[in-house]
C-alpha positions in Angstrom: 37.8 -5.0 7.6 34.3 -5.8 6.7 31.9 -4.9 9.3 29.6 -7.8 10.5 26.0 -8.1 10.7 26.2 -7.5 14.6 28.2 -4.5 14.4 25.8 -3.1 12.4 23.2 -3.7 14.6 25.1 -2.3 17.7 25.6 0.6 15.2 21.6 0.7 14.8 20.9 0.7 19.0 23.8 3.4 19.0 22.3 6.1 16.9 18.6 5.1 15.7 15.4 6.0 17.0 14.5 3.2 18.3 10.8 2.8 16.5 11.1 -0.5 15.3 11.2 -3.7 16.5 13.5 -5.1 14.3 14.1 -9.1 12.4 17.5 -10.8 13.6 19.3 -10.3 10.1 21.1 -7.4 8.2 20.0 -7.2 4.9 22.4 -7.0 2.2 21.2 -7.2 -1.6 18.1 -8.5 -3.2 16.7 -10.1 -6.3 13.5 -10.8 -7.5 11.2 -12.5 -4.6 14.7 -13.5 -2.5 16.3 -11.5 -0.5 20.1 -12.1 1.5 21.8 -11.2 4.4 25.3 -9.9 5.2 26.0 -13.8 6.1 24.3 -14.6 2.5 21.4 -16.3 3.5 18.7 -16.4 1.6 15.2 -15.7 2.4 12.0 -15.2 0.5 10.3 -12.2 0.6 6.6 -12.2 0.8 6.1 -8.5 2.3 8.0 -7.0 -0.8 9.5 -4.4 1.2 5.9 -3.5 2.6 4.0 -3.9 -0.6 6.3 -2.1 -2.1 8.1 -4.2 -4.7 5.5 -5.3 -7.4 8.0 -6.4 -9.7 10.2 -7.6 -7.5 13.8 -6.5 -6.1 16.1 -4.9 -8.2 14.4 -5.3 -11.3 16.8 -4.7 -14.1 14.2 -2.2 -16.2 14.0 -0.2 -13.0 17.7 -0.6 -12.0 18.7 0.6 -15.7 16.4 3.9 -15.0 18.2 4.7 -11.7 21.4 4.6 -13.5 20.7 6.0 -16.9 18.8 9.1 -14.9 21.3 9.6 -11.9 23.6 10.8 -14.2 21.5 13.2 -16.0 19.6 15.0 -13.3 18.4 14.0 -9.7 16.3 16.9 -8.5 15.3 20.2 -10.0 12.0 22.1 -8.3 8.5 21.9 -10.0 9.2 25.4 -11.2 10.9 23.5 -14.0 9.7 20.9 -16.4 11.5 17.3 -15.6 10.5 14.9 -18.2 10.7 11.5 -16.3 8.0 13.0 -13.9 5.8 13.7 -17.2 6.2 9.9 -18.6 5.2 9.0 -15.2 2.1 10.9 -15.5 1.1 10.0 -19.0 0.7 6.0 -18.1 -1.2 7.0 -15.0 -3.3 8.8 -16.9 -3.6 7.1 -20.0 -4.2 3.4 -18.2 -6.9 5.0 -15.1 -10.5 7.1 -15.0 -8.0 9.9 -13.6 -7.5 13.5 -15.6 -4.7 15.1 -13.1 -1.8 13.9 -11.3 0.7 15.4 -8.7 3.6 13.4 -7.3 5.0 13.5 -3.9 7.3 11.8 -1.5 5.3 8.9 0.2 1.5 7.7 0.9 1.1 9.6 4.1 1.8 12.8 1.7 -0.3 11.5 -1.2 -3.5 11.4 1.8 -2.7 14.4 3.1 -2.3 16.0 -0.3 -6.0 14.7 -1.7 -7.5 15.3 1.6 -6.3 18.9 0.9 -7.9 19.0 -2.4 -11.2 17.7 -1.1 -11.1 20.6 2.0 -10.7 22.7 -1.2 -13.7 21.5 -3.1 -15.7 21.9 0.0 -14.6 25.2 0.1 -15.3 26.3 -3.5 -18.1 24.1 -4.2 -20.0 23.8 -1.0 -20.7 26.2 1.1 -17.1 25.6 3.1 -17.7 21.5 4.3 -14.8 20.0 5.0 -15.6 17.0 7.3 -13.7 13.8 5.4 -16.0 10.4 6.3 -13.1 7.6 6.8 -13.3 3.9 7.8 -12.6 2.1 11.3 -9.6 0.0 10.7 -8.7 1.6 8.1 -4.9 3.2 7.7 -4.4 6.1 5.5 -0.7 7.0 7.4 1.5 8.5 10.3 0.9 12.2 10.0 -1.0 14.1 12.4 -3.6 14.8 10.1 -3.5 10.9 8.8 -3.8 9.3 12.0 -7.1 11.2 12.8 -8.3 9.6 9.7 -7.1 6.2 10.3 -9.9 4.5 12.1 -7.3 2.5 14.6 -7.4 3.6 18.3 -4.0 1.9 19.2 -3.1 4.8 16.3 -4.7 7.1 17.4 -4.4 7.3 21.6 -1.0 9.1 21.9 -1.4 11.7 19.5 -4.9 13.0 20.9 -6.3 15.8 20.6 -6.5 14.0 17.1 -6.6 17.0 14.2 -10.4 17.8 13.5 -12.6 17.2 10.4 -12.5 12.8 10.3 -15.3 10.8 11.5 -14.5 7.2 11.9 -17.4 5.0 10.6 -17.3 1.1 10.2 -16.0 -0.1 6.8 -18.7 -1.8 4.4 -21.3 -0.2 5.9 -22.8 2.1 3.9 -25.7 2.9 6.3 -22.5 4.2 8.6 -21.9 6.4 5.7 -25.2 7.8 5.1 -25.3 8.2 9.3 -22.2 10.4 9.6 -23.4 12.6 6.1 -24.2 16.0 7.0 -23.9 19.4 5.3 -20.3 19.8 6.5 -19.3 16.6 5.2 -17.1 17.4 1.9 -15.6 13.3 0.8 -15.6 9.9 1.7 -12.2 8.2 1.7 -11.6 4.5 1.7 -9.5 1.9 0.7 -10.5 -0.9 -2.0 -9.4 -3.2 0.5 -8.1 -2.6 3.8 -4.4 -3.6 4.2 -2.8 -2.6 7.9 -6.6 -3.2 8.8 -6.2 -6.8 8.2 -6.9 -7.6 4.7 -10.8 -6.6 4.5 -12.7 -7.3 1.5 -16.1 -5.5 1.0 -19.4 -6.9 -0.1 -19.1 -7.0 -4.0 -21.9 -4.1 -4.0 -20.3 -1.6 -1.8 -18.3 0.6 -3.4 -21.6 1.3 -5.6 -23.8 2.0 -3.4 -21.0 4.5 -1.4 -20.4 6.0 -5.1 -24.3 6.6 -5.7 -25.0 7.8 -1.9 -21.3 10.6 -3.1 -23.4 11.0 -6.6 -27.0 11.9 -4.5 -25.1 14.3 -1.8 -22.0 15.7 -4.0 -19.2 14.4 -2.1 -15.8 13.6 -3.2 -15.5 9.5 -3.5 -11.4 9.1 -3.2 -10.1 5.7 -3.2 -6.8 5.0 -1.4 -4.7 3.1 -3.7 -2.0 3.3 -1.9 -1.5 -0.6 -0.7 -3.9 -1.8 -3.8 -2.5 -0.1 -6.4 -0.2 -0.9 -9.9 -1.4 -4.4 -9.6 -1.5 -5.7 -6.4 -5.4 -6.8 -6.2 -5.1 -8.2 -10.5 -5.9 -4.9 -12.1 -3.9 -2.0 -12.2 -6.2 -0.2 -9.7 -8.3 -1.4 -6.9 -11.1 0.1 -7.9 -11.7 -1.7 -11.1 -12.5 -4.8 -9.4 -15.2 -3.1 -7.7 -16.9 -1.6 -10.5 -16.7 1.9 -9.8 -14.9 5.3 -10.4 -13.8 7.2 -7.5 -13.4 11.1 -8.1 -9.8 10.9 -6.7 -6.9 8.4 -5.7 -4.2 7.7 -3.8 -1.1 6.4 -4.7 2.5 5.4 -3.2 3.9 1.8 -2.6 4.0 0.3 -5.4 4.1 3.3 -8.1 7.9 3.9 -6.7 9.2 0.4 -7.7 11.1 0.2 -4.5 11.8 4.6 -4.9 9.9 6.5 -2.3 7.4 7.9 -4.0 3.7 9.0 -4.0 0.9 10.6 -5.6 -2.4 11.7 -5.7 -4.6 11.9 -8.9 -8.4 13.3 -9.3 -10.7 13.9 -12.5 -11.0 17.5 -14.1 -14.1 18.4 -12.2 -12.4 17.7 -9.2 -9.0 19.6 -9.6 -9.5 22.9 -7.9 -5.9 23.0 -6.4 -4.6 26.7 -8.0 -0.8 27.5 -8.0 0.6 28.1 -4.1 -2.2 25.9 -2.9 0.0 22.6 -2.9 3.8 21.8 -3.1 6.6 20.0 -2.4 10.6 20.0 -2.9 10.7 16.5 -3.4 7.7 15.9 -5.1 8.0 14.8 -8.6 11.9 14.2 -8.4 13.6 13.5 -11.2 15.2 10.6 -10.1 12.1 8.8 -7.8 9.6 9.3 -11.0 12.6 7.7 -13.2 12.1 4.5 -11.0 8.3 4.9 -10.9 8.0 5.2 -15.0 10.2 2.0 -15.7 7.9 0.1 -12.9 4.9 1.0 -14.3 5.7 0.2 -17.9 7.0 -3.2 -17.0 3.8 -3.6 -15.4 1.4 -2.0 -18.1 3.5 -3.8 -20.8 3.9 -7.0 -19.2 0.7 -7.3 -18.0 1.6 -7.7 -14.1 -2.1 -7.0 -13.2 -3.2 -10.2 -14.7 -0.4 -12.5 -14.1 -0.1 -11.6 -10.3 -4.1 -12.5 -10.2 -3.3 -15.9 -11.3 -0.3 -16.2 -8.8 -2.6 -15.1 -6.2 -5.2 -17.4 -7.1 -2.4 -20.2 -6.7 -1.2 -18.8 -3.8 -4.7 -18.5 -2.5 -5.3 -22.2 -3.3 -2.2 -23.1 -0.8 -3.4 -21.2 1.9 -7.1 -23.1 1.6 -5.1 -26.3 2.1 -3.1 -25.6 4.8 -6.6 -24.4 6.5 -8.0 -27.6 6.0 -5.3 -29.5 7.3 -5.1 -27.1 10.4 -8.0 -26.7 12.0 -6.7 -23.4 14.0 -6.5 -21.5 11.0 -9.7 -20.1 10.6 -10.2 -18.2 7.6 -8.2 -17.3 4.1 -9.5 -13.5 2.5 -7.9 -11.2 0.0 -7.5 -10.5 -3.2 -4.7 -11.2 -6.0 -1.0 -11.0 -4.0 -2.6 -9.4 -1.4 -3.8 -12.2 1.2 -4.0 -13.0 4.7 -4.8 -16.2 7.1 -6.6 -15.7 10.5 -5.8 -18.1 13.3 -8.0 -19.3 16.7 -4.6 -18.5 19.1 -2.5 -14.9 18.7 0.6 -16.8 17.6 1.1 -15.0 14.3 4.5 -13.7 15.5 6.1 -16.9 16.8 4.9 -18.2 13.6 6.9 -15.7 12.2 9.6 -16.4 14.2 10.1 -19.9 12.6 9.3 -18.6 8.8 12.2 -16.3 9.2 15.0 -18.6 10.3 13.7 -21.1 7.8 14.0 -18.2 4.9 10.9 -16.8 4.6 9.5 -13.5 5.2 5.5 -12.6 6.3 3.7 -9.9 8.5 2.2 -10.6 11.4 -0.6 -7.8 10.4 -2.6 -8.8 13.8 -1.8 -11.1 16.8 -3.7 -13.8 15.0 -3.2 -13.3 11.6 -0.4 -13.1 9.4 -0.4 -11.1 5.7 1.2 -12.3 2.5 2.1 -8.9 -0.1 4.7 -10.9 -2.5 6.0 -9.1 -6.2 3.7 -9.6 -8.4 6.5 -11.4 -10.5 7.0 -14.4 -7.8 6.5 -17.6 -9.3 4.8 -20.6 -8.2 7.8 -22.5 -7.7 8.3 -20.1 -4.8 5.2 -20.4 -3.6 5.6 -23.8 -3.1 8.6 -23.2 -0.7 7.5 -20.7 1.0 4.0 -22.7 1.8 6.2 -25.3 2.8 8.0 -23.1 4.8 5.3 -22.1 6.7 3.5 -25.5 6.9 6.3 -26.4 9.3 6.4 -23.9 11.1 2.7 -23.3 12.0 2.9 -27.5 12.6 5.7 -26.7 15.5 3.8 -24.0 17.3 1.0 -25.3 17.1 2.0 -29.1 18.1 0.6 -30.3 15.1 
């Protein structure tokens, strides 16, 4: 007897923590932008499992990696040289400013991990800082180290006494920066642009004036790629459309191609981690960095950056229209397939609400503001429906 989407869901409030506030549907199987539930509706996806999918669901390169290396080896420790982790390395290396790499299990570890190597260079390099200058709205992850460095109170409040060594300072600010700079201060870490914050795009200048103020006062400048990375912002990094080079990365999301995976990369000068200083079971896993590899070469090879730019300048383009027909919408920002509208009213979720029983999936990012992340891959045909989509439904609750 096959079990029905309720059941399962009974099955969820029976034995799951309940964290989440769950959509209405059971989720099935997937392909390309669309994903279908255990009735077999369809819906587009425009979160892409959380920024997640760059080149979409189930992508047959990636799907034929899973396969081909689940039945050669799934998980050996780093003790041991794994070659799919090693492929994975060389494109990251080869395609970024980046000399080093290590691979873990998710983007809250790939923080925590270059947070630790920054501590360390304070250490060795100067004179034992290890203060770590982060951004107000910012989100870096749900460890208890992470969530001191996210600059989000609602974050924050039930997990004080937040761990020590973050100072919260206001994002494109860089006179905030140069404020909270002291001789215990050992890196700056920011996003390219600021995803669970609400889609925040800096002032085209800066990230160059943050990398010349890390230059003047030798700090570690480490980017967190791990929403704007492999593609998402139209070029393989975040950084690059900011004209600078951060010391050290971030990376998770995307880089898995729907595996959970993470990493963290830094250049030579900056790789002071010696052996028993960093580790992980997971990290590196045959299997995960399999996934990750395919991903990435479809997206190298196939050029992903570029074409998703395009697609977000498309799907950009919409968005302007519907905010000139609605005058409650209030603002369009982002950058390549990473774009969010602001409304007057906090109705993003019963906006939401409508998208989703008429097949299409969003965030609701903020009250008043919902966030498009769709592969990279989606085409404009899709776009099409899913602005339609939401035309309608911001027309019925608005009363427009």
């Amino acid at each position: 007897m096959t079990t029905t989407g309720e059941q399962w869901k009974q099955i969820e409030a029976d034995y799951y923590m309940q964290v989440v506030n769950r959509m209405p549907m059971v989720l099935d199987h997937a392909e390309g932008t669309c994903v279908y539930d255990t009735d077999g509706k369809r819906y587009l996806d425009f979160t892409a499992g959380w920024a997640v999918l760059n080149v979409g669901h189930s992508h047959p390169a990636v799907t034929a990696a899973i396969v081909e290396q689940a039945g050669k080896i799934l998980q050996m420790s780093n003790l041991f040289y794994t070659i799919p982790q090693l492929k994975l390395a060389q494109i990251l290396i080869d395609n970024s400013v980046m000399d080093r790499v290590f691979f873990c299990n998710s983007g809250a570890e790939a923080n925590e991990g270059v947070t630790k190597l920054a501590r360390k260079y304070g250490k060795v390099k100067k004179n034992g800082a290890y203060e770590i200058i982060t951004a107000n709205n910012s989100f870096h992850g749900r460890t208890m180290g992470m969530m001191a460095a996210t600059g989000q109170a609602h974050y924050q409040d039930n997990w004080r006494p937040l761990a020590p060594g973050y100072v919260n300072v206001d994002y494109d600010d860089i006179d905030a920066i140069k404020a909270a700079t002291n001789d215990k201060t050992c890196a700056v870490m920011l996003e390219p642009v600021q995803g669970e914050g609400g889609v925040n795009v800096p002032a085209p200048d800066y990230f160059k004036q943050v990398r010349a103020w890390c230059d003047e006062n030798d700090l570690v400048l480490i980017a967190d790629e791990v929403q704007t990375g492999m593609g998402r912002l139209g070029t393989l990094f975040g950084y690059e459309q900011f004209g600078f080079e951060p010391d050290a990365i971030s990376m998770a999301k995307g880089l898995g191609a729907g595996a959970p995976l993470g990493a963290f990369l830094c250049k030579q000068e900056y790789a002071v981690l010696e052996p028993g200083d960093h580790g992980s079971t997971f990290g590196g896993n045959a299997l995960t960095t399999a996934a990750g590899w395919a991903g990435a070469k479809v997206v190298v090879d196939e050029n992903w950056s570029e074409k998703g730019a395009e697609t977000g300048v498309y799907l950009k383009g919409q968005l302007t229209g519907l905010m000139e027909k609605y005058d409650f919408i209030t603002e369009v920002r982002g950058m390549g397939m990473l774009l969010a509208i602001q409304m007057s009213e906090d109705n993003a979720g019963a906006v939401i609400g409508e998208t989703v029983a008429n097949g299409l999936l969003l965030n609701a990012v903020r009250p008043n503001m919902i966030r498009f992340m769709p592969p990279l891959t989606t085409s404009m045909e899709e776009i099409d429906e899913a602005v339609g989509i939401l035309d309608a439904a911001l027309a019925k609750v608005f009363g427009a």
